[in-house]
N, C-alpha and C positions, 0 to 999 in steps of 0.2 A: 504494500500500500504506500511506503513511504517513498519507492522508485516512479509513482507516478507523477507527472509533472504538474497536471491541473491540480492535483489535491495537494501538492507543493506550493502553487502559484497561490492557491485558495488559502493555507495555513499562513502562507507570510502573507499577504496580506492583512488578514484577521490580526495577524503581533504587531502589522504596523499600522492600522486603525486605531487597535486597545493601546497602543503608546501614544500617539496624537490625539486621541482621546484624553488621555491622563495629562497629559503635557502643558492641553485649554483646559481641563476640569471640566468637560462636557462629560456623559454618560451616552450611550447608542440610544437610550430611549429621547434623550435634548436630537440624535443627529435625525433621528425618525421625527419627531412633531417639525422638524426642520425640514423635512423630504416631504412631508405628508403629515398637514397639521388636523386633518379630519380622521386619519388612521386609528386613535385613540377614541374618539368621539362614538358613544355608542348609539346605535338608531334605537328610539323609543315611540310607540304607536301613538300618533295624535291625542290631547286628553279628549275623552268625551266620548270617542272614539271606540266603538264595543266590537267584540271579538267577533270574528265572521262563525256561525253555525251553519251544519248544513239543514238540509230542508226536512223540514217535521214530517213524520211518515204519513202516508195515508188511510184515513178510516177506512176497514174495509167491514162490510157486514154480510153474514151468512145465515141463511133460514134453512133452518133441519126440515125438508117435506116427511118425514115418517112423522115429526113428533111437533112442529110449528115453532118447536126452539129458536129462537134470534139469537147470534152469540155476535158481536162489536169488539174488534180489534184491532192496533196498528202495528203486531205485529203475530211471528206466527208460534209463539211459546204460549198460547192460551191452550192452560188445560183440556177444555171440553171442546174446544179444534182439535186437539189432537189424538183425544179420547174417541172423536166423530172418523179424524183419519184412517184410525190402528182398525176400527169397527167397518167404515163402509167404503176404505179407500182413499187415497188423497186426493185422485182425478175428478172422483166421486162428489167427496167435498169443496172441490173448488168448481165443480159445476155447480153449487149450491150458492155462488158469492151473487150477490144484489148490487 
């Protein structure tokens, strides 16, 4: 590693930075706000400003024809959905949606 010339050219440079650096009493972080004075500066969301959600699911409604049950849900972990699937099928039940 230490026969290659870039990672040579790379380390002396780096010792002669870190001594001109000490020599003004600047630190790399003064020569960065110096290159790039927004570098530091962290982006913060507008105030007032509320987080994006995504889109609220939609109501969906099912009517059991064997028994006139209505079950209302927006999503598909409803007990007695799934209790109507395991019984009369899932194709079954979602040809049941209103």
């Amino acid at each position: 590693m230490k026969g290659d010339t870039a990672i040579q050219a790379e380390m002396e440079f780096e010792n002669r930075l870190g001594a001109l650096l000490a020599e003004y009493g600047f630190s790399l972080r003064d020569v960065i706000n110096l290159l790039d004075p927004k570098a530091n500066v962290r982006q913060q969301s507008p105030v007032g400003q509320e987080k994006t959600t995504r889109k609220p699911r939609e109501l969906k409604t099912y009517k059991n024809p064997h028994n006139g049950e209505v079950v209302e849900t927006k999503g598909g972990n409803h007990a007695t959905l799934k209790a109507w699937k395991a019984e009369h099928g899932a194709e079954a039940v979602e040809s049941w949606r209103q």
